[in-house]
C-alpha positions in Angstrom: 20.6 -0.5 -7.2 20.9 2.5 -4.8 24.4 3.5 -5.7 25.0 5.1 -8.9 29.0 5.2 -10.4 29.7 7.9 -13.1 31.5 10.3 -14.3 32.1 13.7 -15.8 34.1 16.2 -17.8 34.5 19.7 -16.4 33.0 22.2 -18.6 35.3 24.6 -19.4 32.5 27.6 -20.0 32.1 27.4 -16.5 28.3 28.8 -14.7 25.6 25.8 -13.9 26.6 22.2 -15.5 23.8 19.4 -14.8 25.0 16.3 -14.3 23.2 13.2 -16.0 22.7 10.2 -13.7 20.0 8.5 -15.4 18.4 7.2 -12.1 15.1 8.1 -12.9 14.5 10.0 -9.3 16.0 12.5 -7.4 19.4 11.1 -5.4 19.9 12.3 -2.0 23.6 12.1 -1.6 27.0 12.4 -3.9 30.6 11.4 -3.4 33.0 13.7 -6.0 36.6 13.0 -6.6 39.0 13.7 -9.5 42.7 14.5 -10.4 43.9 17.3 -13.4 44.0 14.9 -16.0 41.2 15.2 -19.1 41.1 11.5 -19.6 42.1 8.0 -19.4 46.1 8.4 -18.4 49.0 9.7 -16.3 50.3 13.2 -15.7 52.9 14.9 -14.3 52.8 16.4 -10.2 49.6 15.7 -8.5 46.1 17.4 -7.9 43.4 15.5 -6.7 40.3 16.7 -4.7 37.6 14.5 -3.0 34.0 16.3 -1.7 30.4 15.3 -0.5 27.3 16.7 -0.9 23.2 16.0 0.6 20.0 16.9 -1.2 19.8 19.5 1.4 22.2 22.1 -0.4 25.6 21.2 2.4 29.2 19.9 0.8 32.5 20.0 1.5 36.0 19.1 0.0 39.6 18.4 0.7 41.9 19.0 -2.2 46.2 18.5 -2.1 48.5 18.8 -4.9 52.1 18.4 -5.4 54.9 19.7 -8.5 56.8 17.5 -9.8 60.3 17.3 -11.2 61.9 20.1 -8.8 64.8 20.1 -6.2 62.5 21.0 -3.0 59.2 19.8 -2.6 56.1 22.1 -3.5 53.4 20.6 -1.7 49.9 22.1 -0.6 46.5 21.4 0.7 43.1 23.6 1.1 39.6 22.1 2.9 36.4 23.7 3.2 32.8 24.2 3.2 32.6 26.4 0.1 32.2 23.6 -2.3 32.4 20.4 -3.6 35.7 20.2 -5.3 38.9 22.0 -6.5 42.2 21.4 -8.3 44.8 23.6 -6.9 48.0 24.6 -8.5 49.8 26.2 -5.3 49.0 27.0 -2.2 46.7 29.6 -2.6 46.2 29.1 -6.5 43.3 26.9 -7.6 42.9 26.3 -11.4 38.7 25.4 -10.5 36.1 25.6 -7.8 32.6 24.0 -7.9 29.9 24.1 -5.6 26.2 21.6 -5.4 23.5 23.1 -6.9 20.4 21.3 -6.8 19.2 17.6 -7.2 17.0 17.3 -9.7 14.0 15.0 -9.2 15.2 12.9 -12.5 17.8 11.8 -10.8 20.4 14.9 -12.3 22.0 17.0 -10.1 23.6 20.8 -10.6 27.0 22.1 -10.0 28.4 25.5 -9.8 31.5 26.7 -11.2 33.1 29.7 -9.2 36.2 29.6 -11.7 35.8 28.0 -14.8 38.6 25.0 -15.2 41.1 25.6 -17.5 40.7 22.1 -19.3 38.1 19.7 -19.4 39.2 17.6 -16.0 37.2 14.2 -15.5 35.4 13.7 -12.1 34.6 10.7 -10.9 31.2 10.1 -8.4 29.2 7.6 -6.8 25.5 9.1 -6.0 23.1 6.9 -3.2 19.4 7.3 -4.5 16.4 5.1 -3.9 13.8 3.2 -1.2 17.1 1.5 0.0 18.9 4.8 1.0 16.6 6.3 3.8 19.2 9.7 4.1 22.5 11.5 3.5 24.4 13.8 5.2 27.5 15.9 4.3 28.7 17.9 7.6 31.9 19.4 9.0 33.0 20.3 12.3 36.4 20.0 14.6 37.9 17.5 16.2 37.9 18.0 20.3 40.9 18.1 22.1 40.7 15.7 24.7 41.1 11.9 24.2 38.5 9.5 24.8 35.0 9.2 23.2 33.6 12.7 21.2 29.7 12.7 20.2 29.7 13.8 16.6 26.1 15.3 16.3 23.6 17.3 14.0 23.7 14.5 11.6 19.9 14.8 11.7 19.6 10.9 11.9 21.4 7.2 12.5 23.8 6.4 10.0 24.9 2.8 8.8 27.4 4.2 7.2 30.4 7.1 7.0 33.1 8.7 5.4 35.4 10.9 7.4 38.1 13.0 5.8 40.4 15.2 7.7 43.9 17.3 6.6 44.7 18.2 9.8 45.1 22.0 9.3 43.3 25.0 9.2 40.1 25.1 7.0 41.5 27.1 3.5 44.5 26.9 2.0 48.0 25.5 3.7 51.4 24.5 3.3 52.2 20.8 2.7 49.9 17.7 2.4 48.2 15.9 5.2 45.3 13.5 4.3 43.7 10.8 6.3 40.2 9.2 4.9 38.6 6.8 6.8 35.3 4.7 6.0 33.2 2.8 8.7 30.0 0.7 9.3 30.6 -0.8 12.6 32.1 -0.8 15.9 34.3 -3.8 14.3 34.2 -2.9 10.5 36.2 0.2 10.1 39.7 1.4 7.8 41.3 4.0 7.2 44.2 5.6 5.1 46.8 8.2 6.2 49.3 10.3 4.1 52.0 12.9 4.7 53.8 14.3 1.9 56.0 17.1 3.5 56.9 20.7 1.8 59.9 22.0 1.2 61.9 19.2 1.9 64.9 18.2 -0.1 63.7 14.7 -1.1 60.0 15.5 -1.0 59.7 13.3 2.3 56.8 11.2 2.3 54.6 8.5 4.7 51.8 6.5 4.0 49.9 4.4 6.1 46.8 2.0 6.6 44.9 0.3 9.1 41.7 -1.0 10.0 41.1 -0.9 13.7 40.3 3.3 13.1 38.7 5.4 11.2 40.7 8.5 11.3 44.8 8.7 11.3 47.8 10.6 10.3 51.3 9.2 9.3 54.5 11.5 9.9 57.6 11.3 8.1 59.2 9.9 10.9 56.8 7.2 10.8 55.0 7.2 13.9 51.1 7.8 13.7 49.3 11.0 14.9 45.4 12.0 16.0 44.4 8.2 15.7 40.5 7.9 16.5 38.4 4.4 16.8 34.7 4.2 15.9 32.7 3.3 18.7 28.9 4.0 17.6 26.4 5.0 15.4 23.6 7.6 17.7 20.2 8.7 16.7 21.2 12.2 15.5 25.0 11.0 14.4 28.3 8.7 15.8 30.8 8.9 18.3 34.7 8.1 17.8 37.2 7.8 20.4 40.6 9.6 20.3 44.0 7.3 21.2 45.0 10.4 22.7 44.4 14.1 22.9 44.7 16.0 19.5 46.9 19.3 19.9 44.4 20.9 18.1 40.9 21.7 16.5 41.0 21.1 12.9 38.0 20.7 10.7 36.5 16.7 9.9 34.5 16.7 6.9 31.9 14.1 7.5 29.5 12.0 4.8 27.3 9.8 6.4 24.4 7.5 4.8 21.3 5.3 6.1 20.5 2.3 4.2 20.4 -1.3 5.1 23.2 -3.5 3.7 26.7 -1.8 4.1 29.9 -3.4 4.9 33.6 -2.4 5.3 36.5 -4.8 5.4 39.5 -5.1 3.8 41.4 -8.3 1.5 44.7 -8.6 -0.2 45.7 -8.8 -3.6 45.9 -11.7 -4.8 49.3 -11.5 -7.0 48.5 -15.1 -9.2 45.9 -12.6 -11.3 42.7 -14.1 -12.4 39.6 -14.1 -10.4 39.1 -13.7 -6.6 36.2 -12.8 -4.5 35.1 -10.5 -2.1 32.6 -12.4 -0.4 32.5 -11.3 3.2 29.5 -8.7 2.6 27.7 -12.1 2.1 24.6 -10.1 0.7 23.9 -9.0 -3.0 26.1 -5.8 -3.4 24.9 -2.7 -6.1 28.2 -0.8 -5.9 31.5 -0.1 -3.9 34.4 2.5 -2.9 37.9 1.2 -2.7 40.9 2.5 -1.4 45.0 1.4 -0.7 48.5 2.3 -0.6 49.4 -0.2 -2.9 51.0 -2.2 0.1 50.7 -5.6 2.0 48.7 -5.3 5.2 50.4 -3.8 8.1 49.8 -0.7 10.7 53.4 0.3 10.0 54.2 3.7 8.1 56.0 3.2 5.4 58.4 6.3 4.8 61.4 5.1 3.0 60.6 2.5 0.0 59.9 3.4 -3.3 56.3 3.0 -2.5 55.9 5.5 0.3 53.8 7.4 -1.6 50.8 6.2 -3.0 47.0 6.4 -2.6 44.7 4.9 -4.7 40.6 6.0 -4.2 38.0 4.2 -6.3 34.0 3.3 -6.9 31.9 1.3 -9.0 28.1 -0.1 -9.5 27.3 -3.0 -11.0 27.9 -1.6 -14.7 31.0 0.5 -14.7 33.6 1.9 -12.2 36.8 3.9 -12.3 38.9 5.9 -10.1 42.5 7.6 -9.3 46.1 7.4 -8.4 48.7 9.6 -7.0 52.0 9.0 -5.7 55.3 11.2 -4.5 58.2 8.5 -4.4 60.6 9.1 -1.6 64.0 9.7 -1.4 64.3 11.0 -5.3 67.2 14.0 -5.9 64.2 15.5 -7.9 60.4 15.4 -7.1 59.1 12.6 -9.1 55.2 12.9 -8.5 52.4 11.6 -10.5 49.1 10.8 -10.9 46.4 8.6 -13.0 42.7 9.1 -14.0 41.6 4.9 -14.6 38.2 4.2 -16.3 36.6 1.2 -16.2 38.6 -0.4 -13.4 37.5 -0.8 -9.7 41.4 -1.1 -8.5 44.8 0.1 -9.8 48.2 -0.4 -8.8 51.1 1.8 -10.4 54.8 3.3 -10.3 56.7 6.5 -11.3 56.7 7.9 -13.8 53.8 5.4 -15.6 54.0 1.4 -15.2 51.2 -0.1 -14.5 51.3 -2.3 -11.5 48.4 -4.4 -11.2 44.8 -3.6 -12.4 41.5 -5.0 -11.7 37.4 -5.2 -12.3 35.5 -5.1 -9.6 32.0 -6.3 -10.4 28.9 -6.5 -7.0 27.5 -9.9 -7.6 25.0 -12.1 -5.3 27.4 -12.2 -2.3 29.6 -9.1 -2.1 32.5 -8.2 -5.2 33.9 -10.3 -8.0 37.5 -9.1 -8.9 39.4 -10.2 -11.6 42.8 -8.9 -12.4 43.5 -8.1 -15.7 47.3 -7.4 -14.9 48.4 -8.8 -11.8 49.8 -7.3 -9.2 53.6 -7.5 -8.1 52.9 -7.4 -4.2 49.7 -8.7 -2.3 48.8 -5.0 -1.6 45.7 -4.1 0.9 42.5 -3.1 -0.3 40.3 -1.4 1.8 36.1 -1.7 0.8 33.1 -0.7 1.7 30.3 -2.4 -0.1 26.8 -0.9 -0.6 24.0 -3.5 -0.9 20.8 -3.3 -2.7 21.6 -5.6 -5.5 17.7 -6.8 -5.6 15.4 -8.1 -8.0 14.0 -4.6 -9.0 17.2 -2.6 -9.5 19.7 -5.2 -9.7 18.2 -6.8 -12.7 17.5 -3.4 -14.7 13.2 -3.3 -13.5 12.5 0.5 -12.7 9.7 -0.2 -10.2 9.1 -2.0 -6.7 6.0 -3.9 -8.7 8.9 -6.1 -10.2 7.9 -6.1 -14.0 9.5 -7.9 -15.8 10.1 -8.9 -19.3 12.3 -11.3 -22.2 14.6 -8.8 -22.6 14.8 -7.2 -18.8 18.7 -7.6 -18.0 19.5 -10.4 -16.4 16.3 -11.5 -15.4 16.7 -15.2 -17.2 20.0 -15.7 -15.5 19.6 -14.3 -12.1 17.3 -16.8 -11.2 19.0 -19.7 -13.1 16.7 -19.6 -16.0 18.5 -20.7 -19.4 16.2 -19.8 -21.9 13.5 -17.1 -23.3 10.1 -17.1 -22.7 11.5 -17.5 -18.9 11.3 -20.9 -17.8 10.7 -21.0 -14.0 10.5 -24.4 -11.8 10.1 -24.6 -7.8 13.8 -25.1 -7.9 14.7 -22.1 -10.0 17.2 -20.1 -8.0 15.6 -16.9 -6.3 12.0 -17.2 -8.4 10.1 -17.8 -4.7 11.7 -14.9 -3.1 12.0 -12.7 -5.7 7.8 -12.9 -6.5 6.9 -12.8 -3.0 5.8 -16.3 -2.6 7.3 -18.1 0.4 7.0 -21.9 -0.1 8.1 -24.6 -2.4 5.9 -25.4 -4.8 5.8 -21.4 -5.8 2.2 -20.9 -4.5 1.4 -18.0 -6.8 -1.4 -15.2 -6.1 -3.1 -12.0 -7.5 -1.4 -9.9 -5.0 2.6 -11.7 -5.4 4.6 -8.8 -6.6 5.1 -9.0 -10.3 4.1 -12.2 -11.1 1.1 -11.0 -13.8 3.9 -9.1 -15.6 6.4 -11.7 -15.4 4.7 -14.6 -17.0 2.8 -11.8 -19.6 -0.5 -11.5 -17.7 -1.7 -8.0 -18.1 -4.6 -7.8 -15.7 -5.7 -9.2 -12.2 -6.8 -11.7 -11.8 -4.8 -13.6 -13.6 -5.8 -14.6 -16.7 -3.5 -17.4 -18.7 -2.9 -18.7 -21.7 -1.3 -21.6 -23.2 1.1 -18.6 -24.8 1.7 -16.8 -21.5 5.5 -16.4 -21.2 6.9 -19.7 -19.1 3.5 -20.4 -17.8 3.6 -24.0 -18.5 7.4 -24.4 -17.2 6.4 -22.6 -14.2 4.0 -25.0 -12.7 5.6 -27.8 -13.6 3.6 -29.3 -16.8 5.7 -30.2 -20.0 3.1 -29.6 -23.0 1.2 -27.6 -24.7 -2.0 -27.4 -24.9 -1.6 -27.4 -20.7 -2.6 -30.2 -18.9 -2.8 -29.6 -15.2 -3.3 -32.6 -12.8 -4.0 -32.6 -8.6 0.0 -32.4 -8.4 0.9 -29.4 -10.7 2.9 -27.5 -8.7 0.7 -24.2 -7.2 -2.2 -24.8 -9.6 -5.2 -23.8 -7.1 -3.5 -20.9 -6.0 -2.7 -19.5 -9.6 -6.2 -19.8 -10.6 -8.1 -18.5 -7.6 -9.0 -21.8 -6.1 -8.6 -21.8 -2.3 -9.3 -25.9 -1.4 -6.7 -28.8 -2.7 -9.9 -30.4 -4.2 -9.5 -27.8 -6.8 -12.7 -26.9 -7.3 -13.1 -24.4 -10.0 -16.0 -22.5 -11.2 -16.6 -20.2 -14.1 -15.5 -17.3 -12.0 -12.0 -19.0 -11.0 -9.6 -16.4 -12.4 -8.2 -17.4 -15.8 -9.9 -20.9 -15.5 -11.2 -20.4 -19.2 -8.2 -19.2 -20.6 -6.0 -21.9 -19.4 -7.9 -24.5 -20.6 -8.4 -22.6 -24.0 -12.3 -22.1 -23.6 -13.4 -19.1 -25.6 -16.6 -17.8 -23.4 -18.3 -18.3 -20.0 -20.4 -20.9 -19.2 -17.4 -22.9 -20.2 -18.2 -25.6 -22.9 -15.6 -28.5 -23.1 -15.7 -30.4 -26.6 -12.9 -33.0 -27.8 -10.7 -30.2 -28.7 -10.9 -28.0 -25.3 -7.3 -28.1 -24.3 -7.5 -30.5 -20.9 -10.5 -32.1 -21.4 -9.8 -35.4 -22.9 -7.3 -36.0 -19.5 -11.0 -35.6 -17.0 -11.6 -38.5 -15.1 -15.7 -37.5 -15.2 -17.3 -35.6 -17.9 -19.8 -33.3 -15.7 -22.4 -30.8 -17.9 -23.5 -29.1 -15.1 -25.8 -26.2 -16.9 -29.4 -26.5 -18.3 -29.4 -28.4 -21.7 -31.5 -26.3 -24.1 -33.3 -26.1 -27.4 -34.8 -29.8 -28.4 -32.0 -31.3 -25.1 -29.9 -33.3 -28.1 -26.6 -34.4 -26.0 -24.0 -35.1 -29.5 -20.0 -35.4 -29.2 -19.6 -36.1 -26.1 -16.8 -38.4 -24.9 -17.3 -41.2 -23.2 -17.2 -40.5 -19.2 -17.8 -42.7 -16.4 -20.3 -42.0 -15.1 -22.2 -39.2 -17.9 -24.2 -36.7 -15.0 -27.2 -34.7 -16.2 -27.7 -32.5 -13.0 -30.3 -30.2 -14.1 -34.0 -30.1 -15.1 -34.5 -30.8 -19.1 -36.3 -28.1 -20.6 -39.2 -27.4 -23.3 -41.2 -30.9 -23.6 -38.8 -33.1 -21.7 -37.7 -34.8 -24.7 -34.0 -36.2 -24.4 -33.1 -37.2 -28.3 -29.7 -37.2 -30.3 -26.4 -40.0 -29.5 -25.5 -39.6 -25.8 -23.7 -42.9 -24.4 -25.9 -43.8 -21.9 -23.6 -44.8 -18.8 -24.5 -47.7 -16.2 -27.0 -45.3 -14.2 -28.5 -42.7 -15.7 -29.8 -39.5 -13.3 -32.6 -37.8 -14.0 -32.4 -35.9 -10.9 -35.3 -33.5 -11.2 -39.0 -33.6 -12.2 -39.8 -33.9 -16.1 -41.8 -30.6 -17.1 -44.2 -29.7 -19.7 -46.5 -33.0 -20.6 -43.9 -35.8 -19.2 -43.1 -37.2 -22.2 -39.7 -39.3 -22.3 -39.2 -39.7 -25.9 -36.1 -40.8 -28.1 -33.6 -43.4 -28.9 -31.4 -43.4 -25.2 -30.8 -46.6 -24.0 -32.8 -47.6 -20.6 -31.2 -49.5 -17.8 -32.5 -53.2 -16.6 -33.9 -51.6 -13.3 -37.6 -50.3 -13.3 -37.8 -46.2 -13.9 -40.5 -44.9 -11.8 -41.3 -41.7 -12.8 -44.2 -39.9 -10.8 -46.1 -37.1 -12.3 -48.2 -34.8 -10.4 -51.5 -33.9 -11.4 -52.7 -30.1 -12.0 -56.3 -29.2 -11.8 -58.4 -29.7 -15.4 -55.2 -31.7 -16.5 -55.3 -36.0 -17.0 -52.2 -37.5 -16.2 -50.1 -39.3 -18.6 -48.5 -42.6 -18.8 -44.9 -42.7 -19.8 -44.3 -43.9 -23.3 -41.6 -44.4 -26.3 -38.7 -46.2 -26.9 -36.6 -45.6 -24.1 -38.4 -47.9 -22.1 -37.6 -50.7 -23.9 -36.9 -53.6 -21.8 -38.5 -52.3 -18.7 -41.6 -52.6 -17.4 -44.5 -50.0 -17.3 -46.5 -48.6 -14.4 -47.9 -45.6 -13.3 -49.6 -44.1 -10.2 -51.7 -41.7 -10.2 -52.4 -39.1 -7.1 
């Protein structure tokens, strides 16, 4: 999975604090975000800070806060590149400052703390990382000043995805709070979320607004929208956007923007019944997500005077946990009533002043884009805004570490992700996923030594193959229903899992794991009545030298019996073999000649020609086993 969802607490000694991710390998890009709160719950006013940061040592933040429970509005903002986050406590008063340090090739990263935090405060992230993420990129620069299209560049590469974040003031600290965050894949899948929450003001005058035909946006008090930009495209060293109209000013845009292959943005409403509802227009297996709303129903309207003006939610998941924020100023109050929540746990929630809980939900990636189910359900079919993150494979998704796909009994999920019910791991042609995941690409699974992970899947610990009748799901897998195995012409990819290459199955004693399969013990292999498969052989075929006296004993009866090869020693065939209704001796008899012993001799003649040698008298054929037939000899 190449997005990772976690979270910290600030540590209050302050200098370098690493950052466990538990990847495994070093992550190339981080999302940070947090309010003042040292756990699970609500608080008082507002301070909440959002940054990015690349494995090449850039970051940036926006941070706004608000006091609460006064007669005119305190409200301030401060953005830069001198870190990755902050929690102010006035305008040009900051309780913390951090800054990236390093990312560690485990998978940890470093921060810095400029000013130690007073309190542990929880952070929030979501870190990209793996072969799925090609690059990240944290940058910041101005907005021109001219409408129409603007070439964002210096990204270094060509994104699939972005985050841009703007306050709309000076970089460093300022009066009041102006935040617009926008998210965007597309020319046609891109949202965004604008907020105003206005100082000194006698009612703490608020806007919020949301839309998803821009990716950049400011709402006014007056509720009319401001600086509006469009996404047009992604370019080889960054994007382009198109301003609605000429901004009055330069002000910094603090830009994240990541390369990987499945990323989607869209948006869905709430659904107020509760229970479950899916996500499903990402349409490809998801590994993690970042969510965001005003806790409203969809509409490109400000909102400036309900009692939900002022409210922004911002959260992130993977496909094991998730948690975010809240914060909300509510409009129109004789006092400032401002607040904010820190959530665990929870991909979405909904609240009101000073703390009722408004509608909560899980947000889980699963095959096709998000599951959501809503533990409390909301009041009003509020907007969501989304951007998936794909990934969700059969390496990462399922817990396996490495692109060789190994897995085991106990790798998560790895039974029910392909529609397996049971342990050892019972694969059939119509197991969901098991062709694609293994590499193979027909139906039956045409397994080889080179199909990613299917030694370790089924047990095998060496190529070629080698199975046994224990092999985990081996005899599930290619379609046979006992054990010992019995494999007929029809068992589903049985030529191809043993190393034979013709639909004759031919197999020799070098056909990988032909032994093993069939429960022989050594090379040549020696089939008896208990060799696992051998009683179901249409022919019985002894195709190697008989040695020692040539005794045949305990062989089943075949139709016909074939002995191919030359006997050895004095040609004597002896012992209880069932004669069958022709008998081959294909090869000349050596030593004297002599046909000895009790073997029964068909009603044709047996001509049996010997070739003299210098200083040596031919013999005639004698013994038992031509009883019945008659004699004769020829001499050359």
């Amino acid at each position: 999975m190449p997005v990772k969802y976690g979270r910290f607490a600030a540590a209050t000694a302050g200098g370098t604090q690493t950052i466990v991710t538990g990847v495994g390998e070093a992550i190339k890009g981080v999302i940070v975000y947090g309010v003042m709160l040292t756990g699970a719950s609500y608080g008082s006013g507002y301070n909440f800070s959002v940054g990015a940061a690349d494995g090449a040592g850039n970051d940036w933040h926006l941070a706004v806060g608000s006091d609460d429970n006064i007669a005119t509005s305190n409200t301030y903002s401060y953005g830069g590149t001198d870190g990755l986050g902050r929690h102010l406590t006035a305008e040009s008063t900051y309780d913390c400052i951090f800054s990236v340090g390093a990312f560690e090739s485990d998978g940890d990263f470093t921060i810095t703390w400029g000013d130690a935090p007073s309190s542990a405060w929880e952070f929030h992230y979501l870190a990209f990382w793996g072969s799925d993420v090609q690059n990240c990129a944290a940058r910041t620069l101005n907005n021109s000043t001219s409408s129409g299209n603007q070439a964002i560049t210096g990204v270094g590469f060509q994104g699939t995805w972005g985050m841009l974040v703007q306050a709309a003031q000076t970089a460093g600290s300022n009066s009041g709070t102006r935040l617009s965050i926008g998210m965007a894949a597309s020319s046609t899948q891109r949202a965004m979320l604008g907020f105003v929450n206005a100082d000194a003001t006698a009612d703490g005058t608020v806007g919020v607004g949301q839309r998803t035909d821009n990716i950049l946006g400011f709402a006014s008090s007056s509720g009319t929208w401001s600086r509006l930009a469009d996404f047009v495209s992604w370019g080889a060293d960054g994007l382009t956007i198109n301003h609605a109209a000429a901004p009055p000013s330069a002000r910094p845009m603090h830009l994240f923007v990541v390369k990987m292959d499945d990323v989607w943005v869209g948006s869905f409403s709430a659904d107020t019944a509760g229970g479950a509802q899916s996500v499903s227009g990402p349409a490809f297996p998801a590994s993690g997500f970042l969510a965001l709303s005003r806790d409203q129903v969809s509409a490109s309207t400000i909102d400036t005077s309900s009692a939900n003006a002022g409210k922004v939610s911002l959260f992130a998941g993977d496909e094991t946990d998730s948690g975010g924020v809240w914060i909300s100023q509510d409009d129109g109050a004789a006092t400032m009533e401002t607040n904010m929540r820190n959530v665990r746990s929870k991909g979405m929630t909904f609240s009101d002043w000073p703390a009722t809980t408004d509608g909560e939900a899980t947000f889980t990636p699963d095959a096709t884009g998000i599951a959501v189910a809503w533990t409390d359900a909301p009041t009003r079919a509020s907007e969501v805004i989304l951007s998936v993150f794909g990934g969700g494979g059969p390496t990462e998704h399922l817990g396996a570490t490495a692109s060789t796909y190994t897995f085991s009994a106990t790798t998560a999920g790895v039974r029910e992700s392909f529609g397996a019910t049971a342990t050892p791991i019972a694969f059939t042609a119509t197991t969901a996923g098991a062709r694609e995941a293994f590499g193979a690409t027909a139906t039956p699974i045409a397994f080889t030594a080179t199909t990613a992970g299917v030694r370790t899947a089924f047990g095998a610990t060496a190529t070629p193959i080698t199975f046994t009748a224990t092999t985990a799901g081996f005899k599930e897998a290619f379609g046979a229903t006992a054990t010992p195995i019995v494999f007929t012409a029809t068992t589903a990819g049985f030529k191809t899992a043993a190393g034979a290459t013709a639909s004759t199955y031919t197999f020799s004693a070098t056909t990988a794991g032909f032994k093993e399969a069939f429960g022989a013990a050594a090379l040549p292999i020696v089939f008896s009545a208990t060799t696992a498969g051998a009683v179901t052989a249409t022919a019985q075929v002894l195709a190697g030298d008989i040695t020692g006296d040539g005794t045949l004993t305990g062989a089943l009866e075949s139709v016909p019996l074939d002995l191919a090869a030359a006997l050895t020693g004095d040609g004597t065939l002896t012992g209880n073999a069932v004669l069958a209704s022709s008998q081959s001796l294909s090869a000349a008899l050596t030593g004297d000649g002599t046909l000895t012993g009790n073997a029964s001799m068909p009603s044709f003649p047996l001509i049996i020609t010997v070739r003299s040698r210098p200083g040596v008298r031919p013999r005639r054929a004698t013994g038992s086993a031509f009883g019945g037939g008659r004699e004769r000899s020829r001499v050359r």
